[in-house]
N, C-alpha and C positions, 0 to 999 in steps of 0.2 A: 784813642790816641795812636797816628803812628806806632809800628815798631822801630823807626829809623830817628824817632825825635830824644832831640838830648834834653834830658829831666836832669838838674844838680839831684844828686841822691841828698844829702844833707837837707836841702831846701824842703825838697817833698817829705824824708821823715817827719823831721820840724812840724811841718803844715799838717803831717799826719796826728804828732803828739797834738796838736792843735786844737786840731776837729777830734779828736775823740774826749777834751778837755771840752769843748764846746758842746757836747749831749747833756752835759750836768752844768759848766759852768760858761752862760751865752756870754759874757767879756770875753773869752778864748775865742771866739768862731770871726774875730774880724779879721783874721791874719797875724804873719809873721810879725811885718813892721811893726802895725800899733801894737801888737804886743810886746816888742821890746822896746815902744815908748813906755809903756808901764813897768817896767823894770829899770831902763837907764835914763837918766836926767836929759842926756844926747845922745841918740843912735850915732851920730855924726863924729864923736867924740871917742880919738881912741883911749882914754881912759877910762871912760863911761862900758865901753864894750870890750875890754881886758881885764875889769873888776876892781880896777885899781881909783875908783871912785868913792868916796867915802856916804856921799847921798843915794847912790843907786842901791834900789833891792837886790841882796845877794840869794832873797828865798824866793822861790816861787809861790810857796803859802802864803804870803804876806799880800800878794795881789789878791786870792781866793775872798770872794764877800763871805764876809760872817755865817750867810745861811747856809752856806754849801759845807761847810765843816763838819756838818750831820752825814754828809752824804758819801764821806769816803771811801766803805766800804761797796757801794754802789759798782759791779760791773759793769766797765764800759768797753767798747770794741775799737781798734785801729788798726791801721796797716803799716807797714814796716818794710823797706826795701834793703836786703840783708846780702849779703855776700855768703855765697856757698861753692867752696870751689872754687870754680872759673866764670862760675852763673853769677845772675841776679837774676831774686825773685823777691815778687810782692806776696809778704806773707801778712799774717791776722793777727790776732792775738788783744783776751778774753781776759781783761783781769780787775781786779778794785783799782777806783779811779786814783787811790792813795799811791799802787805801783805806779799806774802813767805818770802823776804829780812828778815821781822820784824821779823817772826815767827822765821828763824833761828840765829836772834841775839836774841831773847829770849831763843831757846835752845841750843844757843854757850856754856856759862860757864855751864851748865849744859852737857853738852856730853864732855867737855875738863876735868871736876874734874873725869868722868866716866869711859873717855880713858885712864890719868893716874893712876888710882888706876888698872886698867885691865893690865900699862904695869909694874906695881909695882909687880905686885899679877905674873903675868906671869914671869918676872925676877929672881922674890923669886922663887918660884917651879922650875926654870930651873935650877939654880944657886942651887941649895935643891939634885934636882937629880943630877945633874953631881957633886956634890961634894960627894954626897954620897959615903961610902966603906964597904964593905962587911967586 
């Protein structure tokens, strides 16, 4: 990749907690999106993705299938783009897949308020241009 390309950091953590969720549990490895159709009733929907939903999952374990609940002590690896300083760097980090679990139910409602204001923002500009007339 470029060094000159713009990456959302939020996006790529996320995808990061993802795929390291995805070595043990293959329903994690399809992406962001469909993974927060399995969490909220509407991605679409800003009550769905502020928590304020009463049908949407508030746990991340509650999507995990049955068989993997053996396996949380299981070490798994992912990357993490972190602020140090004035830097970013792409760092690692080596731990039971029960911490990633946590780390991405701490950064659930945070990337669900993030994704719909981006599909707010993207609707409005689309809905902006194509209505536009000369």
């Amino acid at each position: 990749m470029p060094h000159n390309m713009y990456v959302c950091m939020r996006h790529a953590n996320f995808s990061f907690l993802l795929m390291g969720c995805a070595t043990v549990i293959e329903c994690f490895s399809e992406g962001f999106e469909t993974f927060l159709k399995l969490v909220c009733c509407n991605i679409e929907n800003e009550n769905c993705t502020t928590n304020d939903c009463e049908k949407c999952k508030k746990d991340v374990k509650d999507i995990v299938p049955l068989k993997h609940l053996s396996k949380m002590d299981a070490n798994v690896k992912w990357q993490y783009w972190r602020k140090l300083g004035d830097r970013v760097v792409l760092t690692y980090t080596v731990a039971a897949l029960s911490h990633l679990l946590h780390e991405l139910q701490v950064q659930l409602p945070i990337f669900k308020q993030h994704f719909i204001v981006k599909v707010v923002c993207q609707n409005e500009i689309q809905s902006a241009h194509f209505n536009y007339r000369n």
